[in-house]
OpenMM code with the backbone's topology and positions (N, CA, C; nanometers):
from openmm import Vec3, app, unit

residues = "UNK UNK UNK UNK UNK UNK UNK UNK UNK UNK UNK UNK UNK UNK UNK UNK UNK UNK UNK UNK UNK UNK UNK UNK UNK UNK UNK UNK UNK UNK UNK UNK UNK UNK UNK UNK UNK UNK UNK UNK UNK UNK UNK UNK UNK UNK UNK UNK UNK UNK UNK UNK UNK UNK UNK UNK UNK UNK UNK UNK UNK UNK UNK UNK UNK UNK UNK UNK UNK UNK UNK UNK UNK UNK UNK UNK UNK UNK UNK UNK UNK UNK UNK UNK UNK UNK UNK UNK UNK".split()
positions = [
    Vec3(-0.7531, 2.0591, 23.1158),
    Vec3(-0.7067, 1.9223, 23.1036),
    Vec3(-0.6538, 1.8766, 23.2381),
    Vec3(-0.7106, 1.7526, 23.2954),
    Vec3(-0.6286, 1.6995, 23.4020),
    Vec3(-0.5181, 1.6382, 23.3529),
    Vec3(-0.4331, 1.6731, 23.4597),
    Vec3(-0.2400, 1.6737, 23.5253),
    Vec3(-0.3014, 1.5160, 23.5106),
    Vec3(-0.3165, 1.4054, 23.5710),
    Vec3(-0.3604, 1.3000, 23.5984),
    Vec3(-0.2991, 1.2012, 23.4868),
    Vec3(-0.3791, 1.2674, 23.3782),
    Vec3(-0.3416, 1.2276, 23.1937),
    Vec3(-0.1960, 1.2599, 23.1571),
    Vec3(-0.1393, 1.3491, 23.2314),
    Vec3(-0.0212, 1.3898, 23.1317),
    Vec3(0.0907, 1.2976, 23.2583),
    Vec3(0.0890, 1.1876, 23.3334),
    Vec3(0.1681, 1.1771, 23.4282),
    Vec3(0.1675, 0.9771, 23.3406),
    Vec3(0.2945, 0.9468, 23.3935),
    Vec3(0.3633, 0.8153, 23.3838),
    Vec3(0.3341, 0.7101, 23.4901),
    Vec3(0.2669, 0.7762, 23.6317),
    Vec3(0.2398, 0.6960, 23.6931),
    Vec3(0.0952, 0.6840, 23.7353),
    Vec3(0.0231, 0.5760, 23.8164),
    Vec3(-0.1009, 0.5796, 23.7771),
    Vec3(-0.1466, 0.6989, 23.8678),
    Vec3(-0.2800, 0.7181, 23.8883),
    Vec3(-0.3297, 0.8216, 23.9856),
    Vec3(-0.4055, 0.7440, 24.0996),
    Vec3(-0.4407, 0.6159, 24.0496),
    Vec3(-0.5163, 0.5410, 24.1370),
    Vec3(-0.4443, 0.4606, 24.1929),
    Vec3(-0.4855, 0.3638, 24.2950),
    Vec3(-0.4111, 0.2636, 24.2767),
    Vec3(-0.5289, 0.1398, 24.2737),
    Vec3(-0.5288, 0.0407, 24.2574),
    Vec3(-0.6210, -0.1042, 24.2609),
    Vec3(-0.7250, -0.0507, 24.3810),
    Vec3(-0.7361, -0.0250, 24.5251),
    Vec3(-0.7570, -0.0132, 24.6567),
    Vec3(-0.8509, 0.1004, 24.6175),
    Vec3(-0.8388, 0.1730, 24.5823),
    Vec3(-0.9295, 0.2917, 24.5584),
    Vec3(-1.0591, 0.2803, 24.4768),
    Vec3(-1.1604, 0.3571, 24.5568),
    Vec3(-1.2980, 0.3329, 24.5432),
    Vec3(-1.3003, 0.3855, 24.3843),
    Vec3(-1.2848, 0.4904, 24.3878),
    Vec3(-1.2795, 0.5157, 24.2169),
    Vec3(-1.2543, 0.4330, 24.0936),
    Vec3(-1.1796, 0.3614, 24.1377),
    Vec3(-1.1654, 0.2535, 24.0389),
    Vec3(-1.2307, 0.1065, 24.0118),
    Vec3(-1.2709, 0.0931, 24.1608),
    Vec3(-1.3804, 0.0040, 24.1240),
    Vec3(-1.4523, 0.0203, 24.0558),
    Vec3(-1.6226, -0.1389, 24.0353),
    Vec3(-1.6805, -0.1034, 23.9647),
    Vec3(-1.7943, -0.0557, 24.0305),
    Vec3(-1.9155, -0.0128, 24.0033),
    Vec3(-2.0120, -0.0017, 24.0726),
    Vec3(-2.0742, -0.0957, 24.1804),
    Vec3(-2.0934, -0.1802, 24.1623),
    Vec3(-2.0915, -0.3431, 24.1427),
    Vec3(-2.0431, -0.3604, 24.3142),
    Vec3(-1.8499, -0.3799, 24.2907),
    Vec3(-1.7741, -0.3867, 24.3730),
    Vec3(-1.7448, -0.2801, 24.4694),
    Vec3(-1.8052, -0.1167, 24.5025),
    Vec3(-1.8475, -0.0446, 24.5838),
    Vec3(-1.9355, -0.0451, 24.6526),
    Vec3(-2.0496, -0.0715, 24.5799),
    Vec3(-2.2156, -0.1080, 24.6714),
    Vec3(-2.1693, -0.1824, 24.7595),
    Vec3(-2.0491, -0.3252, 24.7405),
    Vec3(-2.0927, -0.4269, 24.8013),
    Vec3(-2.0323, -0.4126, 24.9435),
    Vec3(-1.9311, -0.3259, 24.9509),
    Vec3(-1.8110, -0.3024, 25.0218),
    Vec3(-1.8996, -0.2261, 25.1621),
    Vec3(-1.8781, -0.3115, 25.2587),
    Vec3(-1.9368, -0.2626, 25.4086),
    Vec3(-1.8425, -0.1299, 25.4536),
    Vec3(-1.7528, -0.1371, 25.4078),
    Vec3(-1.6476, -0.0167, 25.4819),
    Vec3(-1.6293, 0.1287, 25.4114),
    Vec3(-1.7392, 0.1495, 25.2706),
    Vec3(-1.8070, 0.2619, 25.2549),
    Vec3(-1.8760, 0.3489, 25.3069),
    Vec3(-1.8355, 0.5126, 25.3680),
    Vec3(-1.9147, 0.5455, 25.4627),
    Vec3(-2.0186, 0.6686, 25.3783),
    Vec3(-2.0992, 0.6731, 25.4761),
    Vec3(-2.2393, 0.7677, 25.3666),
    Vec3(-2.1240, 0.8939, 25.3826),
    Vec3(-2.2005, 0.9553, 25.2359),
    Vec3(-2.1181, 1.0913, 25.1652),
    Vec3(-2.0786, 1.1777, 25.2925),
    Vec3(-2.1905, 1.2591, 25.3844),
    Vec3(-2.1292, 1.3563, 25.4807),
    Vec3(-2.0532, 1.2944, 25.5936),
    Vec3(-1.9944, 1.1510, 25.5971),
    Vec3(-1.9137, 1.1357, 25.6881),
    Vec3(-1.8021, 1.1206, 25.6611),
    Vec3(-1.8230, 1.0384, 25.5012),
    Vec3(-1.6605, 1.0673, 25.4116),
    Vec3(-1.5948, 1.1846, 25.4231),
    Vec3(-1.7127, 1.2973, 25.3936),
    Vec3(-1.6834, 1.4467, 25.3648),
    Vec3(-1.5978, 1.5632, 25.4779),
    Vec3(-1.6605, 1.4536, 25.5982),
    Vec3(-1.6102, 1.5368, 25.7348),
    Vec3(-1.4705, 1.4320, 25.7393),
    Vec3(-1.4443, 1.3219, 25.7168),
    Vec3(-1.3546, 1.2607, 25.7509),
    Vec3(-1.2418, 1.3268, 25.6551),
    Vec3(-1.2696, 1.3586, 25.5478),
    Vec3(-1.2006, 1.3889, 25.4353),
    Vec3(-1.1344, 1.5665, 25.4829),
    Vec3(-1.2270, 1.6239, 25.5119),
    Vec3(-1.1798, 1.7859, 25.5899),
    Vec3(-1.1093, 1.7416, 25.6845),
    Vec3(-1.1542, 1.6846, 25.7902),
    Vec3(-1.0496, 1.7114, 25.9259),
    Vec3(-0.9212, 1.6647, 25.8852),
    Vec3(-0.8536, 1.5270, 25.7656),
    Vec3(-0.7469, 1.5019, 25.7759),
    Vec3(-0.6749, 1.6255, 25.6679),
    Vec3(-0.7260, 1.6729, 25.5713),
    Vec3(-0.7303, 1.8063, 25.4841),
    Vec3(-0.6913, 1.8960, 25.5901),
    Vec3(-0.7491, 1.9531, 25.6694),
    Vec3(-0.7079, 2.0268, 25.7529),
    Vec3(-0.5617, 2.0063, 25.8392),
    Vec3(-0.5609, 1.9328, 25.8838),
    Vec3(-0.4718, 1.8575, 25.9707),
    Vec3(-0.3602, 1.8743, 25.8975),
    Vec3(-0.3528, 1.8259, 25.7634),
    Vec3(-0.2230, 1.8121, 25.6609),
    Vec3(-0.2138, 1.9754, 25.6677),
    Vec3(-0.3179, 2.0616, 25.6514),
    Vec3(-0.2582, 2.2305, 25.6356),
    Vec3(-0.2246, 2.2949, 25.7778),
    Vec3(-0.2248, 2.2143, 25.8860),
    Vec3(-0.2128, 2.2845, 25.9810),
    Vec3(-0.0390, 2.2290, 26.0096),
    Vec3(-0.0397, 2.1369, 25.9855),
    Vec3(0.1235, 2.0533, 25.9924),
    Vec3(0.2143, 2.1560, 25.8859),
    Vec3(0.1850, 2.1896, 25.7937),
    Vec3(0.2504, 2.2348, 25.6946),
    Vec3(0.3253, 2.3201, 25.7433),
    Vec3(0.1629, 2.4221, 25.7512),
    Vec3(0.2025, 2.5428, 25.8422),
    Vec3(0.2233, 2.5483, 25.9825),
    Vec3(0.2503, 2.5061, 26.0370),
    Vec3(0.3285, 2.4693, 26.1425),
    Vec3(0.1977, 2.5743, 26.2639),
    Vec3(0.0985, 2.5034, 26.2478),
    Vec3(-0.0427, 2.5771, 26.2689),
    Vec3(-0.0468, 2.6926, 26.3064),
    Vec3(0.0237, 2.7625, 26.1881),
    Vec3(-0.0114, 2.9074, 26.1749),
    Vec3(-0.1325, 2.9157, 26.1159),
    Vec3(-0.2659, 2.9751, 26.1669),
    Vec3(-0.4016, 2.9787, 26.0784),
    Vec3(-0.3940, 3.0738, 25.9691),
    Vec3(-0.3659, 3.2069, 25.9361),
    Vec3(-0.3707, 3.2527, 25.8540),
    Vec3(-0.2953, 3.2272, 25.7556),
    Vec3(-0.2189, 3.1564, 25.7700),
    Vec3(-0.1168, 3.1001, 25.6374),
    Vec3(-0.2070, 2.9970, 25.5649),
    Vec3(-0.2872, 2.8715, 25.6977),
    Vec3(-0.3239, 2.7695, 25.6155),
    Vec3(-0.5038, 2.8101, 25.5686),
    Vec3(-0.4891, 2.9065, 25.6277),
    Vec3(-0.6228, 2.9419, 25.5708),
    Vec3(-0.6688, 3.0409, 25.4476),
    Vec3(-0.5115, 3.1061, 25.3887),
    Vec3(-0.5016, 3.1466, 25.2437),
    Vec3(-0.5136, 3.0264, 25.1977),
    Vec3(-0.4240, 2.9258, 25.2192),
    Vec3(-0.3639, 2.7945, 25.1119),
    Vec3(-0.5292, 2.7305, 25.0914),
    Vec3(-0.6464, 2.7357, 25.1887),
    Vec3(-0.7419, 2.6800, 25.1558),
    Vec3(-0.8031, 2.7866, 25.0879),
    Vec3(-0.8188, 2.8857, 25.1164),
    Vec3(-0.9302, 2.9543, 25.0200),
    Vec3(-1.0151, 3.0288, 25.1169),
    Vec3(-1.0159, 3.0128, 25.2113),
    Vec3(-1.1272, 3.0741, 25.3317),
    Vec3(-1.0728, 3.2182, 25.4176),
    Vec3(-1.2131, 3.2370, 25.4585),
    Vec3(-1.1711, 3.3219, 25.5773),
    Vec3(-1.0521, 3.3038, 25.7131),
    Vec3(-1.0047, 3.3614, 25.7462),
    Vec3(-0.9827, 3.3125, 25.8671),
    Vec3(-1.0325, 3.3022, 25.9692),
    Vec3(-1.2012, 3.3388, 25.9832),
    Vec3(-1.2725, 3.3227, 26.1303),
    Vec3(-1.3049, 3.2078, 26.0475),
    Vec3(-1.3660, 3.1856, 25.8961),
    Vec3(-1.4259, 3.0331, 25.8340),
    Vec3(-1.3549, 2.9415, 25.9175),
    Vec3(-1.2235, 2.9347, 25.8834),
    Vec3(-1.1011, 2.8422, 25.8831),
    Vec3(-1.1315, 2.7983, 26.0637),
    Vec3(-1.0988, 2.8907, 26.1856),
    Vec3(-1.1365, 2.8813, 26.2943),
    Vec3(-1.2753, 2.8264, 26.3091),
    Vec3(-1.3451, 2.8081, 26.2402),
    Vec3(-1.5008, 2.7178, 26.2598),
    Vec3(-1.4683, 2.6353, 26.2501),
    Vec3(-1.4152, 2.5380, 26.1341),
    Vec3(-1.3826, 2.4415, 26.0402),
    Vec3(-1.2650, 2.3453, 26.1785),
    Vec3(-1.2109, 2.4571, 26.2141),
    Vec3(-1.1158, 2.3639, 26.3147),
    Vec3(-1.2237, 2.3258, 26.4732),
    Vec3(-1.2596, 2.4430, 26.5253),
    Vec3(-1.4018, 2.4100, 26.6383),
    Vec3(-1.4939, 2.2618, 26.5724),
    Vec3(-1.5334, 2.2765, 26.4271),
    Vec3(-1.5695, 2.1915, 26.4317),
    Vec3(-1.5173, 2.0068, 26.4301),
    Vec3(-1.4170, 2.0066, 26.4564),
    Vec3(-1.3117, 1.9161, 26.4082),
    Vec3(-1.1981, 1.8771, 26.5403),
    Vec3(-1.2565, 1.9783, 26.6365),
    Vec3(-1.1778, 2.0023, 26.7773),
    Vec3(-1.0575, 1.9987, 26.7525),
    Vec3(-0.9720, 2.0215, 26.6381),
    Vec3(-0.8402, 2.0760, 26.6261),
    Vec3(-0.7903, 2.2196, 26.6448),
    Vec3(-0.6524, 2.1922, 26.7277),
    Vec3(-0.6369, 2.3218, 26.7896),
    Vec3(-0.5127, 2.3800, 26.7258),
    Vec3(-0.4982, 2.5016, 26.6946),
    Vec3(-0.3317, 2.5184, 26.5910),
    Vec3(-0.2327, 2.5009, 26.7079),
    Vec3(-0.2523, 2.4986, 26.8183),
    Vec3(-0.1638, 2.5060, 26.8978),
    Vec3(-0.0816, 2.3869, 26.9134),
    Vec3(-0.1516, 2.2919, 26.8624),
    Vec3(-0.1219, 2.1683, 26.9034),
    Vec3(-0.0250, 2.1145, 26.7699),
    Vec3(-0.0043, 2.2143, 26.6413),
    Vec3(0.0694, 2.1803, 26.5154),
    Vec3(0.1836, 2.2715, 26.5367),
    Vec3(0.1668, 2.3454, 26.6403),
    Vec3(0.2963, 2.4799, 26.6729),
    Vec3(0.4776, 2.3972, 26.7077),
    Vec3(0.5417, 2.4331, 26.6055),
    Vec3(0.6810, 2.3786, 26.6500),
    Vec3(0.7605, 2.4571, 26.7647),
    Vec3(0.7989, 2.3621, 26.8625),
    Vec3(0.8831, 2.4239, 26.9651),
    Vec3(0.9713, 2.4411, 26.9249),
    Vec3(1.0844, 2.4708, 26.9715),
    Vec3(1.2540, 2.4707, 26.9721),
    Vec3(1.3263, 2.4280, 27.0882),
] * unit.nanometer
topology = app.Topology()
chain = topology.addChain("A")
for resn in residues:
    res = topology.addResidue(resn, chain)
    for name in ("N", "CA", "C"):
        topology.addAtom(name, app.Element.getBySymbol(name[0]), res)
C-alpha cells in the first residue's frame, strides 16, 4: 500500500506533471524527453545523497543501493565530485 494514501496532506501539488491531464502535458513546451528528465532527475538525487552525507561515497552509496565503484561512475558521469560536499571545520 502507498504511504501517499494514508497521509492528510496532498502528495502532489496543482504544478506537477502527474496531476495533470494528458491533454495539459502534451501541450506543455517545458517537458523534457524521458532520458533527460531521467539524468536530470539522478544528478539532483545524487547531489541530495552526497550533501547528506557530507560526500562520504560509501555511506551515500549504501543509502542508494549500488556499488561503490557504480556510485563513482554515476558521479563521473554527472561531473560531481564528493569533495566538493566534504564539510570543513
Amino acid at each position: 500500500m502507498d504511504g501517499c494514501a494514508m497521509t492528510e496532506k496532498p502528495c502532489f501539488s496543482e504544478e506537477d506533471p502527474v496531476v495533470l491531464g494528458a491533454e495539459e502535458v502534451a501541450s506543455q513546451e517545458s517537458v523534457k524527453p524521458l532520458k533527460e528528465a531521467r539524468d536530470a532527475f539522478e544528478k539532483i538525487y545524487l547531489t541530495n545523497l552526497l550533501e547528506l552525507c557530507g560526500g562520504r561515497v560509501s555511506e551515500a552509496a549504501k543509502i542508494a543501493g549500488k556499488f561503490r565503484a557504480d556510485f563513482y561512475d554515476l558521479l563521473r558521469k554527472h561531473n560531481l565530485s564528493p569533495d566538493d560536499f566534504r564539510k570543513t571545520k
